[in-house]
C-alpha positions as CSV (number, residue, x, y, z in Angstrom):
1,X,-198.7,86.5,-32.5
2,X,-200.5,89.5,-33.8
3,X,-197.4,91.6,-34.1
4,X,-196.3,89.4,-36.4
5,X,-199.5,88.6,-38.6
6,X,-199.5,92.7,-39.1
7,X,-196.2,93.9,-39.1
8,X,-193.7,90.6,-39.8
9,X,-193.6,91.8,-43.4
10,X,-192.1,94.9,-42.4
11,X,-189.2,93.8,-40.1
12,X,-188.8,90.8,-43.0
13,X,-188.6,93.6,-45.1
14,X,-186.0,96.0,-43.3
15,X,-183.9,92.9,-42.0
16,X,-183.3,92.0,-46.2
17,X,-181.1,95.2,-46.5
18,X,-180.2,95.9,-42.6
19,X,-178.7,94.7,-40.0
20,X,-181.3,95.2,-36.8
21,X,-181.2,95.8,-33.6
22,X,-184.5,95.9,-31.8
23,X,-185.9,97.7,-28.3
24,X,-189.0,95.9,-27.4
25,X,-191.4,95.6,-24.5
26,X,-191.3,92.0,-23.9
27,X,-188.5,89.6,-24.8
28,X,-188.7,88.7,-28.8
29,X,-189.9,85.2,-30.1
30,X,-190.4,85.3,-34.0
31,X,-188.4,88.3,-34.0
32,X,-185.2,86.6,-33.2
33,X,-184.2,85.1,-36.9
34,X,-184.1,88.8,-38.3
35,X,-181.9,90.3,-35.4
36,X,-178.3,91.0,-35.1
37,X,-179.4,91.8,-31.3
38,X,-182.3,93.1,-28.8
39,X,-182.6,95.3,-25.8
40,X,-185.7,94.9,-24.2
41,X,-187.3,97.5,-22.0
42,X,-190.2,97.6,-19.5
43,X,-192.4,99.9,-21.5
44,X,-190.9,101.5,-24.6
45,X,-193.3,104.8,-24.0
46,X,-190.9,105.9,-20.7
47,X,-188.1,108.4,-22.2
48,X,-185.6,107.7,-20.1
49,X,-185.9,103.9,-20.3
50,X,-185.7,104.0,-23.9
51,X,-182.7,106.6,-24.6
52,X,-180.6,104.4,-22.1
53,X,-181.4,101.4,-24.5
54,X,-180.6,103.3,-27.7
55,X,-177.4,104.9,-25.8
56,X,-176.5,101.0,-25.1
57,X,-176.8,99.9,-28.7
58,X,-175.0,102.7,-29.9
59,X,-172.0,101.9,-28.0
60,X,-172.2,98.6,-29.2
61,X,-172.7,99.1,-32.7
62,X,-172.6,102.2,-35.3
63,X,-176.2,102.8,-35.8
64,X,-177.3,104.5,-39.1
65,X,-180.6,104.7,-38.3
66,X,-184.1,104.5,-36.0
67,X,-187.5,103.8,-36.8
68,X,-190.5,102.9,-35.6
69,X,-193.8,102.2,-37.4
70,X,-196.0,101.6,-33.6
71,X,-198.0,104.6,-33.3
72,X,-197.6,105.1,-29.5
73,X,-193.7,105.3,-29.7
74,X,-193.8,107.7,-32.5
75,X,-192.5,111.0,-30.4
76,X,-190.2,109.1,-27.7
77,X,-188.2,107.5,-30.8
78,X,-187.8,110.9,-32.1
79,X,-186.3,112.5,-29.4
80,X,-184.0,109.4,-29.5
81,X,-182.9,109.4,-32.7
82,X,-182.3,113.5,-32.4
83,X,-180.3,112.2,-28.7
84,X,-178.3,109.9,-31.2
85,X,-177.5,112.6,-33.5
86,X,-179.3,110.6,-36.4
87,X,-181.8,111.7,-38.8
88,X,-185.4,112.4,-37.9
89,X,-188.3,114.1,-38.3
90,X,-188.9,116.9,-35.5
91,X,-190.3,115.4,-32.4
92,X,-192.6,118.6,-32.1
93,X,-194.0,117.5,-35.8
94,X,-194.7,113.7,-34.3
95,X,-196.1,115.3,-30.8
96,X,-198.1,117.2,-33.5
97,X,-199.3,114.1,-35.4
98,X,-200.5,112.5,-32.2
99,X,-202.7,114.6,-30.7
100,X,-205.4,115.4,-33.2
101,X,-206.4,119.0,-30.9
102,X,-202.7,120.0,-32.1
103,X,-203.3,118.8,-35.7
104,X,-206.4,120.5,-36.5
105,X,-205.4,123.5,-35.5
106,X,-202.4,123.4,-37.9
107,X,-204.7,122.6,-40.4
108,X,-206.6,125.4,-39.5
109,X,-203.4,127.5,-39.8
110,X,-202.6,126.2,-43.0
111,X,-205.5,126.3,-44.7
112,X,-205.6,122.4,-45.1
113,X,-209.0,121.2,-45.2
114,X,-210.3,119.8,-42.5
115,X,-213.2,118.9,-40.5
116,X,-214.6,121.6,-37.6
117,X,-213.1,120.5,-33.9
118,X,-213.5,121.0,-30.6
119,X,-211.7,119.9,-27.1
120,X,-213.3,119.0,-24.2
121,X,-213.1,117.2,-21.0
122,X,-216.3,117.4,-19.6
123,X,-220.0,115.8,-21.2
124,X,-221.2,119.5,-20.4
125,X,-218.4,120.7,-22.4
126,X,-219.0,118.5,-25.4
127,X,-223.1,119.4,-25.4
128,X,-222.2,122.7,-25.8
129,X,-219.5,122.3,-28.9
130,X,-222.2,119.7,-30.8
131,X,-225.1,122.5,-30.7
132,X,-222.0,124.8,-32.2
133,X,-221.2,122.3,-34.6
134,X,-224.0,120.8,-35.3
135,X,-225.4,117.7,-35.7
136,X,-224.3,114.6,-36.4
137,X,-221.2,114.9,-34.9
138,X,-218.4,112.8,-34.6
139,X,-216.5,112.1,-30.5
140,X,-213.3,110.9,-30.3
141,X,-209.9,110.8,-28.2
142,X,-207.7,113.4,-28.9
143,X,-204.5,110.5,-28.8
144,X,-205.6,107.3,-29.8
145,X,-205.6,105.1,-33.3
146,X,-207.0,102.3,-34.6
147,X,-210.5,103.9,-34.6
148,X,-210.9,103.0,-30.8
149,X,-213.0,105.0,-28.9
150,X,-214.5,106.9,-32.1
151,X,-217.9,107.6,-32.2
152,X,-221.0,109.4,-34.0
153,X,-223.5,110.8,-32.1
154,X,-226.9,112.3,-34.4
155,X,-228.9,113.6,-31.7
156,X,-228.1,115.0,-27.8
157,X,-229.6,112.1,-26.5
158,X,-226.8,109.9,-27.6
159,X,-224.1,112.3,-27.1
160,X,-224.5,111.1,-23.4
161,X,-223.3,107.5,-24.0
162,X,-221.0,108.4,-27.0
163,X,-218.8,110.7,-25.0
164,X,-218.6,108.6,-21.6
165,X,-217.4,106.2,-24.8
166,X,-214.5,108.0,-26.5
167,X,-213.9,109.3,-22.9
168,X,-212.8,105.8,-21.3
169,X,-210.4,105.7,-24.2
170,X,-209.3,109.1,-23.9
171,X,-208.3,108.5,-20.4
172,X,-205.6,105.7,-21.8
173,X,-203.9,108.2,-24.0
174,X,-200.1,109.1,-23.8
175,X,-200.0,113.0,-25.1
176,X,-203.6,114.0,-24.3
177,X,-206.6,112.6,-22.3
178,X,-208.9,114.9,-23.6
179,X,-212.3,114.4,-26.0
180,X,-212.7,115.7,-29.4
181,X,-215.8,116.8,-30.8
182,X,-215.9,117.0,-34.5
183,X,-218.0,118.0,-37.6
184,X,-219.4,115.0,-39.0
185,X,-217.4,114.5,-42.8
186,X,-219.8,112.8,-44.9
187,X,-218.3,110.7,-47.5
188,X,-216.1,107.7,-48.5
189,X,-213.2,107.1,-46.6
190,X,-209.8,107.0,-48.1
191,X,-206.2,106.9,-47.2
192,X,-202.6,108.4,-48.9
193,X,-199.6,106.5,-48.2
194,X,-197.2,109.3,-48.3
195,X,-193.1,109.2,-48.4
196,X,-191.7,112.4,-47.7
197,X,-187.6,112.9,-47.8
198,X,-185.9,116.1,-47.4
199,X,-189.2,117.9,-47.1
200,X,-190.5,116.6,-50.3
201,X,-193.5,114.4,-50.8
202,X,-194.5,111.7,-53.0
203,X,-197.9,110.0,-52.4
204,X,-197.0,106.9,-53.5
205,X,-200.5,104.7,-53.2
206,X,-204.3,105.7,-52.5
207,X,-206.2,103.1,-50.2
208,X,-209.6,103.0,-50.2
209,X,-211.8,101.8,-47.3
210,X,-214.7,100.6,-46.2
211,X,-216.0,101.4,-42.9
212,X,-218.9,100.1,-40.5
213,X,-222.2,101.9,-40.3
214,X,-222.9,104.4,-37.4
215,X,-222.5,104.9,-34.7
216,X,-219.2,102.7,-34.7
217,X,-215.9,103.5,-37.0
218,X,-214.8,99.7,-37.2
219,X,-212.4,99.2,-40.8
220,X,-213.8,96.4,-42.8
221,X,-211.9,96.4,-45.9
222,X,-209.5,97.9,-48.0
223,X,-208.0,97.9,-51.7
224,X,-205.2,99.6,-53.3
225,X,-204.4,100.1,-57.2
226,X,-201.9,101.2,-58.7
227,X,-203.6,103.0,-61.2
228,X,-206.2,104.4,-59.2
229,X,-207.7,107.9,-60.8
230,X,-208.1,109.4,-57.0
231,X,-204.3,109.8,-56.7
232,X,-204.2,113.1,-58.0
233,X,-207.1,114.3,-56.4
234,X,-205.8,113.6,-53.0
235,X,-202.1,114.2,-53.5
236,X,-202.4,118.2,-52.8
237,X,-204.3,117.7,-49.6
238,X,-202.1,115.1,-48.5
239,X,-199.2,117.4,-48.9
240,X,-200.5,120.0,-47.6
241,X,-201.0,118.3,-44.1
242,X,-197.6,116.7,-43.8
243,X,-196.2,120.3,-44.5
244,X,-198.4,121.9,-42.1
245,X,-197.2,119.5,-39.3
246,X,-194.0,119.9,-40.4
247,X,-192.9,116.2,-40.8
248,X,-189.5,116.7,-42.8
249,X,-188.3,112.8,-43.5
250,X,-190.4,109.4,-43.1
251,X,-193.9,107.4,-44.4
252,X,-197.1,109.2,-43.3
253,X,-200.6,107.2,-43.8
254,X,-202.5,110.4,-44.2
255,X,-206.9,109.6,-43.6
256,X,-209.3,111.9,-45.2
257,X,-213.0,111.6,-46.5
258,X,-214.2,112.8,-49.9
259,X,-216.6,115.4,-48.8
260,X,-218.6,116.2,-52.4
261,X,-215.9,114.7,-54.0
262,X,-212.7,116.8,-52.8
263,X,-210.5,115.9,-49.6
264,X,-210.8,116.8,-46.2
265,X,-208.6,115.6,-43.7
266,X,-209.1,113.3,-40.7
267,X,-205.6,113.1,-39.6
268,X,-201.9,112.3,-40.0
269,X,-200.4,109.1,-39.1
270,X,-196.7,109.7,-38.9
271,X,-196.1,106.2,-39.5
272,X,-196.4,103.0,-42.2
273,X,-200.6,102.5,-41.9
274,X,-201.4,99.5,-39.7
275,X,-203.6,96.7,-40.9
276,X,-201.2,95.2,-44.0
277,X,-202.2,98.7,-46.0
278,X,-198.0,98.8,-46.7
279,X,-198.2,95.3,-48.0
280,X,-201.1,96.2,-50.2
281,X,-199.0,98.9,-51.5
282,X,-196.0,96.5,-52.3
283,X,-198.6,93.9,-54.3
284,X,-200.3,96.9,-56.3
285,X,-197.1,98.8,-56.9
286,X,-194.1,96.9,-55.8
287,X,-192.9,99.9,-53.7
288,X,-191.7,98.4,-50.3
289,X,-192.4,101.3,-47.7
290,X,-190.8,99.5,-44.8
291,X,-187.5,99.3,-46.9
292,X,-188.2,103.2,-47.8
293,X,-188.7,104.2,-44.1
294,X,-185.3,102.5,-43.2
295,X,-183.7,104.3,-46.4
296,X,-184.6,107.2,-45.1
297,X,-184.5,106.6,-41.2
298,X,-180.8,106.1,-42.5
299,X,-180.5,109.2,-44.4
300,X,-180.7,107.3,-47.8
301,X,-182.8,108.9,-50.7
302,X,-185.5,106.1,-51.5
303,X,-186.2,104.7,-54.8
304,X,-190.0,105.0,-55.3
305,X,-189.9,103.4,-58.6
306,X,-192.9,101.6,-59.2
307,X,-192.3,98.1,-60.7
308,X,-196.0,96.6,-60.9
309,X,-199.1,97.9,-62.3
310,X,-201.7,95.6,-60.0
311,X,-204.0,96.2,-56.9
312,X,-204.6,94.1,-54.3
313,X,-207.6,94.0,-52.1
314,X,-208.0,93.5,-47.7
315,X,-211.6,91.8,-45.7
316,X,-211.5,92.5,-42.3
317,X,-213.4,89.7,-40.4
318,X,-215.7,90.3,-37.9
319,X,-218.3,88.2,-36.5
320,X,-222.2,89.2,-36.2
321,X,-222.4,89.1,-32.9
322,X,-220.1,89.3,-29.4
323,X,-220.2,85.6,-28.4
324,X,-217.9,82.4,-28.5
325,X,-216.1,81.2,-31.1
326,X,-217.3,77.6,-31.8
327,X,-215.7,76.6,-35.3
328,X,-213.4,78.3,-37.7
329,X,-211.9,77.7,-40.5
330,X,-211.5,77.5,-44.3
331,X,-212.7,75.1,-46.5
332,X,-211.6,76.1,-50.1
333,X,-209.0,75.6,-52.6
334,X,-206.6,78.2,-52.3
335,X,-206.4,80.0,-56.0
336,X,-203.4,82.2,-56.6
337,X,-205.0,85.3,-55.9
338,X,-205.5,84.8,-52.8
339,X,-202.4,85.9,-51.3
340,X,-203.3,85.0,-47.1
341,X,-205.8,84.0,-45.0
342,X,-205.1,84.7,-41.5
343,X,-207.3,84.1,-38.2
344,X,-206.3,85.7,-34.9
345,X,-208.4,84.0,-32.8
346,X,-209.0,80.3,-32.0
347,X,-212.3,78.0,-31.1
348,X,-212.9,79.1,-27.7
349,X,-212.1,82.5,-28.3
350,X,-214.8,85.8,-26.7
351,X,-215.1,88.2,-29.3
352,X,-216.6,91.4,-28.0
353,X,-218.0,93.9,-30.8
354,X,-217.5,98.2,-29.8
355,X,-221.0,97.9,-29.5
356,X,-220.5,95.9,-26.3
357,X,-217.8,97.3,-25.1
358,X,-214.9,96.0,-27.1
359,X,-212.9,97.3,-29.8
360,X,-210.7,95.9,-33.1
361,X,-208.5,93.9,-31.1
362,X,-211.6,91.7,-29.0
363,X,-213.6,91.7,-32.0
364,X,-211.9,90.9,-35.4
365,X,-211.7,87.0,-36.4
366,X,-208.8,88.0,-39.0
367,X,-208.5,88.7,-42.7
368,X,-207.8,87.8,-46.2
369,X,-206.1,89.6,-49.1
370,X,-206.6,89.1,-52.5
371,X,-205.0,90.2,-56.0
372,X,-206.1,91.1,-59.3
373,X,-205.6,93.7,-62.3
374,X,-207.7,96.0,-61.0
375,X,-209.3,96.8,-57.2
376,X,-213.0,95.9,-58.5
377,X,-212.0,92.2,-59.0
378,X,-209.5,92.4,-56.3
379,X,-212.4,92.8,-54.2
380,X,-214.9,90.7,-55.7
381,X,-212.2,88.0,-55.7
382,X,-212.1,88.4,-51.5
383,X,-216.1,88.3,-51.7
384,X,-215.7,85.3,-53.0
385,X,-213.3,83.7,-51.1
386,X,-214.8,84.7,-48.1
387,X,-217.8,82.3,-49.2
388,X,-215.2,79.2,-48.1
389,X,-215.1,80.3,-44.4
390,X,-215.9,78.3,-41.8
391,X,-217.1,80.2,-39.0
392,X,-219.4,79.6,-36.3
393,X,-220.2,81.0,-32.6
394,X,-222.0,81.0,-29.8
395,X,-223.5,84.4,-29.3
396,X,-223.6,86.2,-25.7
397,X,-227.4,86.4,-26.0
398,X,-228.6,83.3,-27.4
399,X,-227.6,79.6,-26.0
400,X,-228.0,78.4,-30.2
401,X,-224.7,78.8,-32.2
402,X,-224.9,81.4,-34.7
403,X,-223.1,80.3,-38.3
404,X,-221.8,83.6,-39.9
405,X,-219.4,86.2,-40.5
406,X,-219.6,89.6,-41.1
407,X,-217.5,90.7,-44.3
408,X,-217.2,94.4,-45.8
């Protein structure tokens, strides 16, 4: 299961030190061996549904803490934990984080620095706050993550498609529906990985990624070292947003882009970064940020001690093309260094790029990681191990299997 090929090393993680009890949509499968017990509820996003289930394990056992590191339950777990009397970052401060209109406008307040951005709901609308902007601009859903629904658009002719884009998605979201249009922030990508206790933050990792070209915002890789020279240059920035959305106690994954070399924010994730970044962190550092979320979920001071000096590198797999997945696999010796290979779809398998409608979830094969003193050979080291991949498909155009992969 997916859940598990992303976030199993968190709950292995938390379960090493706690005891757990879970609220989950569905009933749990690999789950069960770290769980003292489970209350599952139709959808984990209705209020009411989950504070019942929390109010049922608390009369069952003396909770010390609640957490969540799934973006969508971010503000309905806060307003439990606050019902349960047990420490937590404001609701208000996670409503804040998920809808990217609120955020920028804190930014805005706070003098954070951030990219121009403007709401809409209507194509009309979004015509208008590009020629205000200016082009290239970027479209996006004002409640969403995992880059779905993001968009660039470089001329009015394609802001047409690229809103009804970001718009479907939009449509899907849980504390907005509406369409952002932003200023265009031209330069690399990078992430902090933030722990912030008591009001105090310590940016404990930088991750640096590499993104798709335009007019797509798929992730395709993405390395962390522990001694990366960056830290400092994005610590203050980083900061400076988790203050301005007020987010008191937890682990932020904070995206910004080095605009002529100096920070400007994209937006606050009020949660442990998706896509294995947190295990990155715990090979490059040795800091384990699910531990430190339940620590302080728990109203424990964490211990951000680093205990490595490494880094550890991330390949996202995508194929060329959407088609059918004929043959996968991986044919080399596995050295050391490379920590996992994992592939999240099977032979058979569709896999539908953005470009045709799809998004991460349809379109990714899977990933490696890789370690190594230093990012540079953590990443030539996954380079070259994605050399031993076997992977083959049938593309949606063509009635000849295509042999390839598409690596960062």
């Amino acid at each position: 299961m997916e859940a598990e090929a992303y976030r199993g090393y968190c709950l292995q993680s938390v379960a090493a030190v706690y005891d757990v009890v879970l609220i989950t949509g569905e009933e749990p499968s690999w789950e069960t061996p770290y769980l003292r017990d489970c209350v599952v509820v139709s959808d984990p996003t209705d209020q009411a549904a989950l504070s019942a289930a929390g109010r049922d394990l608390a009369d069952r056992y003396d909770l010390a803490g609640v957490f969540t590191w799934t973006e969508w339950y971010l503000v309905p777990v806060a307003r439990l934990a606050r019902q349960l009397g047990l420490p937590t970052t404001a609701p208000e401060a996670m409503q804040a984080c998920r809808n990217k209109a609120t955020s920028r406008t804190l930014f805005a307040r706070h003098g954070v620095p951030s990219a121009a951005s403007v709401s809409v709901r209507t194509r009309a609308e979004a015509q208008v706050a590009a020629e205000r902007i200016g082009y290239p601009v970027v479209l996006k859903p004002a409640a969403h993550a995992a880059s779905i629904g993001v968009i660039r658009a470089d001329t009015p002719e394609q802001l047409t498609a690229a809103f009804a884009f970001a718009d479907q998605a939009a449509g899907l979201g849980l504390e907005s529906t509406s369409v952002l249009v932003e200023e265009y922030l031209d330069g690399p990508e990078v992430s902090a990985e933030c722990v912030t206790y008591g009001g105090e933050t310590t940016v404990v990792a930088v991750t640096r990624k590499t993104v798709s070209a335009p007019p797509y915002f798929e992730e395709l890789a993405h390395s962390v070292d522990a001694a990366d020279p960056l830290l400092d240059v994005v610590a203050p920035a980083a900061r400076a947003a988790i203050h301005a959305l007020g987010i008191t106690d937890g682990v932020s994954h904070v995206e910004m882009r080095l605009v002529d070399g100096r920070p400007r924010l994209v937006e606050v994730n009020g949660r442990i970064a998706g896509d294995m970044i947190g295990h990155l962190v715990q090979l490059a550092t040795g800091i384990d940020l699910p531990r430190t979320a339940a620590d302080i979920a728990c109203g424990r001071a964490p211990d951000l001690t680093p205990t490595r000096s490494s880094a550890a590198a991330m390949l996202l797999l995508y194929p060329d093309t959407s088609g059918t997945l004929l043959r996968l696999g991986f044919d080399g010796v596995s050295p050391r260094w490379l920590e996992r290979v994992h592939f999240q779809h099977q032979v058979g398998d569709q896999l539908l790029l953005p470009a045709d409608g799809g998004n991460m979830f349809t379109a990714r094969i899977g990933y490696l990681i890789t370690t190594a003193p230093t990012a540079d050979l953590a990443q030539a080291r996954a380079k070259q191990a994605v050399r031993h991949l076997q992977v083959a498909l049938v593309p949606h155009t063509a009635d000849e299997p295509a042999a390839g992969g598409r690596p960062a």
